[in-house]
Steps between C-alpha positions, in 0.01 A plus 500: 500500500773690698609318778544709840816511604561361851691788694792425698524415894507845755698627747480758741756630749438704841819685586604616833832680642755667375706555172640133499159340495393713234784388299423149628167491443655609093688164506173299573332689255727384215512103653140505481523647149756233407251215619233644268312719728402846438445778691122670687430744680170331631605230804167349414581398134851383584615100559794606729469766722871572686583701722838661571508609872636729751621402886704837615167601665198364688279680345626361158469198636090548593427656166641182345285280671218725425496459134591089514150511707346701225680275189362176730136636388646420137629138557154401646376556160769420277634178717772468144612836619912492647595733742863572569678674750835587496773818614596580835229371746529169327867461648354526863364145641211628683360671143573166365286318773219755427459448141451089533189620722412749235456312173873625306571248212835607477817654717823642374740726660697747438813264407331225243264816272666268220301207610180657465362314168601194639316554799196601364518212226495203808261711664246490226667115438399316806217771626705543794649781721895542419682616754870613381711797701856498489669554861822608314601698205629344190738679222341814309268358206577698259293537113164423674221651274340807628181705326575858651247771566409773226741801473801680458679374885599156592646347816831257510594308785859490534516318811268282756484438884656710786818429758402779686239370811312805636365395794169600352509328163383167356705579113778295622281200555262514262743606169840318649835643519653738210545412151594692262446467090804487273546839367500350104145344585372856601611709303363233212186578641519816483590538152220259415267747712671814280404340189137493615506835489512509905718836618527489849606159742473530838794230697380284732600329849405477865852695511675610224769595601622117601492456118778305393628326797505118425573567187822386321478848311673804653185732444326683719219706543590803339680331226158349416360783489755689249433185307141500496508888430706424195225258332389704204154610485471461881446924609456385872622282783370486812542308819326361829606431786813630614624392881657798674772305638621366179477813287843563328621859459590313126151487470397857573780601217365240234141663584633861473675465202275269289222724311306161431495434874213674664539696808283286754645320775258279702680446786317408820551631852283299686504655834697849607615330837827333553346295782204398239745450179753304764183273564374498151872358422530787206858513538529889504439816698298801412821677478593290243230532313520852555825488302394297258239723423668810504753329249181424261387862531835648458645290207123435331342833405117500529519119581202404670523251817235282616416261788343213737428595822354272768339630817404250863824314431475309857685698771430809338467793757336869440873603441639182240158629273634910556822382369351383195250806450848692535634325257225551268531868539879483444561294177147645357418218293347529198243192563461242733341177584351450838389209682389358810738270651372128424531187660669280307503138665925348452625821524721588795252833575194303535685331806590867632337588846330856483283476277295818407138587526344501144330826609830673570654352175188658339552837652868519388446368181262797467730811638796313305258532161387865569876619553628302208212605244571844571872478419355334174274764408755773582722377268283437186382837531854631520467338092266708381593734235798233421544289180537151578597199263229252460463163399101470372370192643143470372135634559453621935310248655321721667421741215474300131501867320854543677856322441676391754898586491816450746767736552902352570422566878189260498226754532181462319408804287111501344511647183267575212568367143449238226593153505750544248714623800563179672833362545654798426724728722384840492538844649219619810479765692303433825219740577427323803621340817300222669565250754548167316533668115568810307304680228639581192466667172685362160760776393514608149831289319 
C-alpha cells in the first residue's frame, strides 16, 4: 500500500508598500523556505500568514487593518493558525498596541526580519503572542536567504534607512538612519542574480545617492553603478530614489555615458513652492531642481524623468499649489506619483498648524492629475512611429493573448507575440500613445 505523503507546512505573505518591502517580503519568503515551509497562494490553506506592511500613508494604514479583520475570520477556525505582522507600521507603538487587541501571534520590525523563524518558533512553542520590534538598527545582515519572484528583473538593496527628515515622512523612524552594503557583497549578488539568467537589477535605497557614506570604502554612487553595469550578463541597471539635493553632476556623467545604465531618473519634487519645500525640509529650491533637470535633459538624450508630488502640504495657499502646477508644466515629466498629504503621527508636519480641508486636498489632487496626465499622454504619442528597445517582461495582465515589454525609459509597450520572446531585448515601433503605456508592434530582425 502506498503511503500518502504528508505535505509540508504553508505560508502565505500579504505585501504592502513600496520596492523595499517587496524585496523584504523576498527575504521572508526564503526564511520560511529554510524552516521547511513552502509557499500558497490560498491564505486559507497556509499555517503562517505574514504580512509585510506599509505606514507612508493613512490610507495604507486602513487597508492593512482591513485584511487582518478579514484573516481574523481564518484564525477562528484554524485556532493553530500564526499570524505575523511585521514592516513599517510594526515600528510605530500605537500599531503595536493595536495588534495585542487584535489577535497577532507575532511582531517584528523592520530592523530584526532575521529573527523571524525564531519568532514564529516560540510563538507556536509556548502558544503565546511574541512581541519583538527593534527601536534601533543593527549592522546590515548580509547572505539572508531570499526566494525571488518569477522573471527576467530583480531588485538589490544597496542601502537601508534615511538621514534626511522631511517634515512629512515617517522612513527615518521606521527604517533607521543610512546604511549602506559593502560594494563586494552587492555586486556578489548581482552576479549570483546574472547567473540565474536575471538581465536587468534595479538599485535600491530610500536615497541613493547617500550610498557609500559610512563606509570605510571610497565608493560612491556612481562608482557603483559603473560597477554594477560591468557584471556580465547584467543588460540593465536601474535606480530609485534619487534626492534632488544630493544628485552629483558625477552621477549624471556615469548615467550618460554608461549604455547598461538606463535613462530614468526618479527624482522627486515634492512640492513646486519654496515656502512648501522650505517647510517640507527638502533642502532645495525649484530653481535648483530646475537645473538639475535641465542638466538630465541636456547631457541624457531621450532620458525620461519621473516624480512624487504631494498636494495639502499644511500651509499650502491657492498660490504654493500654482507653483507646483507650474512646475509640472515646466520640467514636463514623463510620470508622476501623486498623493494626498497624510498625517503621519511623530512627524514634525503632523504638529504643523494649518492644516488643509480634505475637500480642497481632493480638488487639487484632481487639477494636479488632469494637468500632469496630459503632459504624459502628449509625450507617448510624440513615440509613435519610433523604434524603441524593449526588455519583454511576460504575458499583459490585462490581456493574456498580449506580452508585456519595457522600454530603457520605463514605459510599458503591449505587444503581440509568442512566449518564446520573453526576456529578450528586442526592437518596437510604437503605433500608439496612451496615458500610462504604449502600443507596439515587434519589428522584423
Amino acid at each position: 500500500m502506498n503511503q500518502q505523503l504528508e505535505m509540508p507546512p504553508a505560508y502565505y505573505i500579504i505585501t504592502y508598500g513600496c520596492q523595499m518591502n517587496v524585496r523584504d517580503s523576498e527575504i521572508m519568503s526564503g526564511l520560511m523556505e529554510a524552516m521547511g515551509y513552502c509557499a500558497t497562494d490560498k491564505p486559507e490553506d497556509a499555517s503562517v500568514i505574514m504580512f509585510n506592511t506599509c505606514s507612508v500613508r493613512h490610507s495604507a494604514e486602513n487597508k492593512v487593518y482591513g485584511k487582518l479583520g478579514e484573516i481574523g475570520v481564518l484564525k477562528r477556525h484554524n485556532p493553530e493558525l500564526i499570524i505575523a505582522f511585521g514592516g513599517c507600521m510594526a515600528q510605530l507603538p500605537e500599531v503595536q498596541a493595536r495588534l495585542k487587541r487584535m489577535g497577532v501571534d507575532v511582531v517584528f520590525g523592520t530592523h530584526n526580519l532575521h529573527e523571524l523563524p525564531y519568532l514564529i518558533e516560540q510563538a507556536k512553542q509556548t502558544h503565546k503572542p511574541v512581541f519583538q520590534v527593534w527601536d534601533k538598527e543593527g549592522e546590515v545582515e548580509e547572505s539572508l536567504p531570499s526566494v525571488r519572484q518569477a522573471g527576467i528583473s530583480a531588485f538589490v538593496n544597496i542601502m537601508y534607512g534615511c538621514n534626511n527628515f522631511c517634515s512629512y515622512c515617517i522612513v527615518p523612524y521606521t527604517r533607521g538612519r543610512e546604511r549602506s552594503r559593502r560594494s563586494s557583497d552587492i555586486l556578489k549578488e548581482v552576479r549570483e542574480l546574472a547567473g540565474q539568467g536575471y538581465r536587468e537589477v534595479t538599485l535600491l535605497g530610500q536615497n541613493v545617492n547617500s550610498y557609500g557614506k559610512g563606509l570605510d570604502e571610497k565608493t560612491d554612487f556612481a562608482d557603483l553603478l559603473e560597477m554594477t553595469a560591468s557584471v556580465e550578463g547584467i543588460d540593465r541597471v536601474r535606480f530609485t530614489t534619487s534626492h534632488p539635493k544630493d544628485m552629483s553632476n558625477k552621477l549624471i556623467e556615469t548615467i550618460a555615458d554608461n549604455p547598461v545604465i538606463c535613462e530614468h531618473i526618479h527624482v522627486p519634487l515634492q512640492s513646486g513652492s519654496n515656502r512648501i519645500l522650505q517647510r517640507m525640509n527638502r533642502g532645495y529650491t525649484r530653481e535648483h531642481y530646475l537645473e538639475l533637470t535641465s542638466q538630465m535633459r541636456e547631457r541624457i538624450p531621450g532620458v525620461a524623468i519621473t516624480s512624487d508630488l504631494i498636494v495639502g502640504f499644511p500651509g499650502e495657499q491657492e498660490e504654493d499649489f500654482a507653483d507646483t502646477l507650474d512646475m509640472v508644466t515646466k520640467v514636463r515629466f514623463d510620470a508622476a506619483f501623486t498623493f494626498m498629504y497624510s498625517v503621519r503621527r511623530g512627524t514634525r508636519a503632523a504638529e504643523f498648524t494649518e492644516q488643509i480641508a480634505l475637500e480642497t486636498k481632493k480638488e487639487r489632487l484632481s487639477e494636479l492629475n488632469l494637468v500632469q496626465y496630459r503632459i504624459a499622454k502628449e509625450i507617448n504619442q510624440s513615440l509613435e512611429g519610433q523604434v524603441e528597445e524593449v526588455l519583454v517582461e511576460g504575458p499583459s495582465k490585462t490581456d493574456k493573448s498580449k506580452l508585456t515589454s519595457r522600454t530603457r525609459t520605463n514605459r510599458i509597450v503591449i505587444i503581440s507575440g509568442s512566449n518564446d520572446l520573453i526576456g529578450r531585448i528586442i526592437p518596437v515601433r510604437i503605433t500608439q500613445g496612451k496615458t500610462f503605456s504604449l502600443f507596439g508592434e515587434v519589428m522584423n530582425e
